[in-house]
DOLO-150688 format. One record per residue (C-alpha): z, y, x; residue in one letter. Coordinates in steps of 0.05 Angstrom, whole numbers, padded with zeros to 5 digits, always signed. Each point is the difference from the previous one (the first is absolute). Layout:
ZYXA/...
***
This chain:
+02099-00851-00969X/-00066+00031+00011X/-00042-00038+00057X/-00068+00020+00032X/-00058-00051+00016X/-00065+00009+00030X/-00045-00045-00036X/-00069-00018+00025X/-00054-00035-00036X/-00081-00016+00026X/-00040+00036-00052X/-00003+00087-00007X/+00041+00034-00052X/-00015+00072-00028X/+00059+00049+00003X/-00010+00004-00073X/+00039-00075+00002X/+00064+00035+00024X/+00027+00005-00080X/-00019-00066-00019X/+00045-00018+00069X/+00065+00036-00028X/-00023+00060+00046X/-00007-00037+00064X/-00040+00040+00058X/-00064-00038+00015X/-00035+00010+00061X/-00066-00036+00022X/-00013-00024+00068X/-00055+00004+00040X/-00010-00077-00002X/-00006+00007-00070X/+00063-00029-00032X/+00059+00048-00026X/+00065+00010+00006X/+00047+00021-00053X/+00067+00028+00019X/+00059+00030-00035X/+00068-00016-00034X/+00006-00057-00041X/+00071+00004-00044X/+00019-00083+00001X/-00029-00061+00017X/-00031-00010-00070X/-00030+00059-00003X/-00035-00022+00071X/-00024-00071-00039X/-00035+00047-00057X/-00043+00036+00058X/-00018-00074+00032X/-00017-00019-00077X/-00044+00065-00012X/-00033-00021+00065X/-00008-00069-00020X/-00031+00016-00070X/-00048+00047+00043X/-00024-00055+00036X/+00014+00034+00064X/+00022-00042+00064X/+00064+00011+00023X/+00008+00011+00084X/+00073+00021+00014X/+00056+00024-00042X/+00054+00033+00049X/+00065+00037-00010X/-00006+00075+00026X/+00068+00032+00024X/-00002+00081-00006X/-00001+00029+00068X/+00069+00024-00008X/+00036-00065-00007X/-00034-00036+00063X/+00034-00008+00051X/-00017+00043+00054X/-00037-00032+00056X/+00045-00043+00048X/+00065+00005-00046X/+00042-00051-00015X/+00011-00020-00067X/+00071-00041-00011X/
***
């Protein structure tokens, strides 16, 4: 099953990193850290990106699952 994280680390990444990321989006913020976002296929493959970042020496801020806007629940629903 195919899950999507937004990952977010301190230092500025070039778009040109999205390969090297298995094709993940990356975005950089204003406050000068970046955010990578996309669908990761399983948990290990998620450990490999938090390795490449590792090895890069980059600092890890937040690592957070990402539902696709279609399978939140609408706002005020009640799951069961």
């Amino acid at each position: 099953m195919t899950l999507h994280y937004q990952i977010t680390v301190k230092e500025r990444l070039e778009d040109s990193w999205s390969a090297w990321f298995d094709g993940l989006t990356i975005t950089a913020s204003p406050d000068g850290t970046t955010l990578l976002t996309g669908a990761v296929r399983d948990q290990t493959a998620l450990y490999g990106l938090l390795a490449k970042l590792r090895d890069l020496g980059l600092t890890l801020l937040a690592v957070t699952p990402d539902l696709p806007a279609a399978s939140q629940p609408a706002p005020n629903s009640l799951e069961l």
